[in-house]
C-alpha positions as CSV (number, residue, x, y, z in Angstrom):
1,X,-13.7,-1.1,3.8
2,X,-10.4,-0.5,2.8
3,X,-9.1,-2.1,-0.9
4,X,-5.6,-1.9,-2.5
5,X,-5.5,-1.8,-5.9
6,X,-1.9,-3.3,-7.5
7,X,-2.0,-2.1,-11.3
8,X,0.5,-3.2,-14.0
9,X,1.5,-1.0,-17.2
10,X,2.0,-2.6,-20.4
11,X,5.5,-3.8,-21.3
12,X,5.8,-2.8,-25.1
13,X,8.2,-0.4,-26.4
14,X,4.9,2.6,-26.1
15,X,4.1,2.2,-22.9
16,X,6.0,5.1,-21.2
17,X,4.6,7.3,-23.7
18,X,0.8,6.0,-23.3
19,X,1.4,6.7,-19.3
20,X,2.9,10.5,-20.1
21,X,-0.2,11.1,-21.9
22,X,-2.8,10.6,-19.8
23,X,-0.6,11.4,-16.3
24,X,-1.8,15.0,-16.2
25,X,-5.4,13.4,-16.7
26,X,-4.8,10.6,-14.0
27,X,-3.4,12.8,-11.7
28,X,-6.3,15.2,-11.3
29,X,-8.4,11.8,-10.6
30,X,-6.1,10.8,-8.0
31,X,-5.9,14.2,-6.4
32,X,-10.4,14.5,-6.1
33,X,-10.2,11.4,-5.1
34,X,-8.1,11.7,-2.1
35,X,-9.4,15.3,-1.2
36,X,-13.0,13.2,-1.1
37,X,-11.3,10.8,1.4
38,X,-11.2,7.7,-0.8
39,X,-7.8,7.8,-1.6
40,X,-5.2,7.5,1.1
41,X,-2.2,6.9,-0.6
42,X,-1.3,6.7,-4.0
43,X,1.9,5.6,-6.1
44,X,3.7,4.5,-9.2
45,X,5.8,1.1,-8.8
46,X,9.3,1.4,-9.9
47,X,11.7,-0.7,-11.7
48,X,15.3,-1.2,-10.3
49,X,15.7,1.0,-13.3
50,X,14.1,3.6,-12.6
51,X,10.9,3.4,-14.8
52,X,7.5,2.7,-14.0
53,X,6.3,-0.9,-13.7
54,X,2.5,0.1,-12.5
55,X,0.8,1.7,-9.5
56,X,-0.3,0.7,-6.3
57,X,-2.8,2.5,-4.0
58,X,-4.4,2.2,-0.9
59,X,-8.5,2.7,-0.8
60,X,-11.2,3.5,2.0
61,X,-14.4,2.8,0.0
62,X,-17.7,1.5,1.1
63,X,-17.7,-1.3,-1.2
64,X,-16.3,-2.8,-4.2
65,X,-19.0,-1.2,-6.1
66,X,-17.1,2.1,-5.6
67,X,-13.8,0.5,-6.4
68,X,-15.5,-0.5,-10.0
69,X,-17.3,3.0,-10.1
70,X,-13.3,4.6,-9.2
71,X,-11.8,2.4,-12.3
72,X,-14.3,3.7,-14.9
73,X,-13.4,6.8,-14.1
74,X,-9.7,6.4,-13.8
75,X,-7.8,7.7,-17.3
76,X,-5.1,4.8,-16.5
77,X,-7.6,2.3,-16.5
78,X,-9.6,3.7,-19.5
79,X,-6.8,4.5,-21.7
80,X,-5.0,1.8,-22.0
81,X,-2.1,2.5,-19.4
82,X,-2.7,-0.2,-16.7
83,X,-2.9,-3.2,-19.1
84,X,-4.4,-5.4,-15.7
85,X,-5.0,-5.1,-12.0
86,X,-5.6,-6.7,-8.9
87,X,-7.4,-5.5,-6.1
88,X,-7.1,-7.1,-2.7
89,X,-9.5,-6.6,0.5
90,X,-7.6,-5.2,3.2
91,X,-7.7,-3.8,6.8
92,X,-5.4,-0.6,7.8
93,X,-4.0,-1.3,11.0
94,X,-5.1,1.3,13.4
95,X,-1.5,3.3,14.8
96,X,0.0,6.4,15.3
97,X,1.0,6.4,11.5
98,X,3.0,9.9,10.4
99,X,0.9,12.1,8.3
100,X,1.2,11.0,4.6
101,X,3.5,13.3,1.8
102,X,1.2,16.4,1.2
103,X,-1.0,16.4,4.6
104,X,-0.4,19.3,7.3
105,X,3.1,17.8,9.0
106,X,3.9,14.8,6.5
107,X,6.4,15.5,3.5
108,X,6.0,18.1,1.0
109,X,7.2,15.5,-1.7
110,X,6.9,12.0,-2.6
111,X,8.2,9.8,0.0
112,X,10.4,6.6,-1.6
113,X,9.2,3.3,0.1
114,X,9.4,-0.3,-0.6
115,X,5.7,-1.9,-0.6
116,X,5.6,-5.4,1.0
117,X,2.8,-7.7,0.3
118,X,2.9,-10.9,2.3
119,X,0.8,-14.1,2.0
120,X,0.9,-16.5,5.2
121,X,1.3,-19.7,5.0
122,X,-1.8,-22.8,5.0
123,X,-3.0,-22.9,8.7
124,X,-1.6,-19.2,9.1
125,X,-4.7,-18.1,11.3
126,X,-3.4,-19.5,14.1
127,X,-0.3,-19.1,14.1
128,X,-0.5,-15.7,12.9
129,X,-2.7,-14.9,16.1
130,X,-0.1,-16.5,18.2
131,X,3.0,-14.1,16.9
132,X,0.3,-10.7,16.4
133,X,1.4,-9.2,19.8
134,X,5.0,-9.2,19.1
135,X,4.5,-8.1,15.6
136,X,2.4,-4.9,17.1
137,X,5.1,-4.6,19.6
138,X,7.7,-4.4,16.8
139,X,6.0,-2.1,15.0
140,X,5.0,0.8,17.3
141,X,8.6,1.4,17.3
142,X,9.0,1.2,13.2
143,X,5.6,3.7,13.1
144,X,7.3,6.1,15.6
145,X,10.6,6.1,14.1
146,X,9.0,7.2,10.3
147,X,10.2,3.7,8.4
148,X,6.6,2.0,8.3
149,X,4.6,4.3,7.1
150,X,0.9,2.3,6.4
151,X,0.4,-1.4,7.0
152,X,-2.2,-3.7,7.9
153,X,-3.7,-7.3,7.2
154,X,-4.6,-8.8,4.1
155,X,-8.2,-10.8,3.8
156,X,-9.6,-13.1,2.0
157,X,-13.1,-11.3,1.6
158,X,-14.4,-8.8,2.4
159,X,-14.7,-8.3,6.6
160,X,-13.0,-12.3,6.0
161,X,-10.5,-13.7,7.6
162,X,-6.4,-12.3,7.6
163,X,-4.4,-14.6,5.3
164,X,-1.5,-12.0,5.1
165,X,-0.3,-8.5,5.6
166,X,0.4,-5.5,3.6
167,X,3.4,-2.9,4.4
168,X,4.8,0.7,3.1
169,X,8.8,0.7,4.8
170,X,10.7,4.2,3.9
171,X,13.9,2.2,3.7
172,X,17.1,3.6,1.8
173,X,17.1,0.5,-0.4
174,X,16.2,-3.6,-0.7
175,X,19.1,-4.5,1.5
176,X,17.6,-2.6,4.2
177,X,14.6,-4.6,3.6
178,X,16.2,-7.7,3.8
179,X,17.7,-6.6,6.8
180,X,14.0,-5.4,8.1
181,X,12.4,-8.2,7.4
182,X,15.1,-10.6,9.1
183,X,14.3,-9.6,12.1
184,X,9.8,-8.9,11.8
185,X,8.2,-11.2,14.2
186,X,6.2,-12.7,11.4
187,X,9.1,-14.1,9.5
188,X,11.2,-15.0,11.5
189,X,8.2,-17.3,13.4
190,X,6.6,-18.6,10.2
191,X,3.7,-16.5,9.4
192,X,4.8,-14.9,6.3
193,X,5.8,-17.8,3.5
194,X,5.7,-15.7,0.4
195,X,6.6,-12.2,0.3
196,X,6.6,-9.8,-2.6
197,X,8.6,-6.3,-2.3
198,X,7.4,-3.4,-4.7
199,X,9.5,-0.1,-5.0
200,X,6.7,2.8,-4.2
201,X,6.8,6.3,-4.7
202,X,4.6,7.3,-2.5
203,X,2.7,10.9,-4.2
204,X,2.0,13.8,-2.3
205,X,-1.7,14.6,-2.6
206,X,-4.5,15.6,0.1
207,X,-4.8,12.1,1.6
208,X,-7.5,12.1,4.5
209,X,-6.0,11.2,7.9
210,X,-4.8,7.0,8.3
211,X,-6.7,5.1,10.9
212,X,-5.0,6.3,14.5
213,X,-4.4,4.0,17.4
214,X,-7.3,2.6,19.2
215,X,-8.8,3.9,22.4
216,X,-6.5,2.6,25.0
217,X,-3.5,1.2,23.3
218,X,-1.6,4.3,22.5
């Protein structure tokens, strides 16, 4: 199952300096856990400011048994860094997605995204369903061109029912979001009704490979 895990760090004045101290710690968590395949991509959340606001990452776990298991393991989370999270069930959409920053061909560095997390709307299903094949259509083209980079629906359970979407766009800024999502399928036909954008610094680690396109629709 796949799991994405939205973390927030504390806002008080010692924050920054509870997250330097345990980064080297937290680090060498992320990095096992991606060489072990649970982790496929990892990141802090940025401020229009420049500092941290949290972390997001993107999980392939076999239940959330392991996500809890992951969590009291995590120096963030034991430390005091990440002062709450939320983890959402999630299915990665299966495309050609470009390696991720720090597997053979992606980028040797962090890659700066914008994380969009999308709820539809009440009686979404269907209409969501209804606007899915131009979505996919629109996106081969964002996947081939590098801008979406990971993506995929959001559940409401695990192996439940899509009640939203998740996104990583490598877009220069928000405007270019804006701009993005003016013209995504899902907006502009009602599927999406409340839409959250996250700035993501997308870490270099050894991610396993994303889910590649399905036999027969490459």
């Amino acid at each position: 199952m796949d799991l994405l895990l939205i973390a927030d760090d504390g806002t008080d004045a010692a924050a920054p300096a509870r997250r330097e101290a345990a980064r080297e710690r937290h680090v060498a968590n992320i990095r096992a856990n991606a060489a072990a395949g649970r982790l496929v991509m990892s990141g802090p959340r940025m401020r229009a400011d420049g500092s941290t606001a949290g972390s997001l990452q993107v999980f392939r776990l076999p239940d959330h048994a392991a996500m809890e298991a992951y969590l009291a393991t995590e120096p963030f989370a034991r430390e005091g860094v990440w002062t709450g999270w939320q983890v959402l069930d999630v299915r990665i959409a299966p495309s050609a997605w470009w390696p991720q920053p720090g597997r053979p061909g992606g980028e040797a560095g962090p890659v700066h995204a914008f994380a969009v997390i999308a709820r539809d709307g009440d009686g979404g299903l269907a209409r969501r369903m209804a606007v899915r094949p131009r979505h996919f259509e629109r996106l081969a083209g964002e996947v081939a061109a590098g801008r979406a980079r990971i993506g995929g629906a959001i559940l409401d359970g695990p192996e439940g029912m899509m009640v939203g979407s998740f996104m990583a766009l490598a877009l220069p800024d928000e405007a270019a979001v804006q701009v993005w999502l003016a013209e995504e399928p899902y907006v502009t036909e009602g599927v999406w009704q409340d839409i959250r954008i996250e700035r993501w610094r997308i870490g270099a680690q050894p991610y396993h490979a994303l889910p590649g396109p399905l036999a027969g629709t490459a």
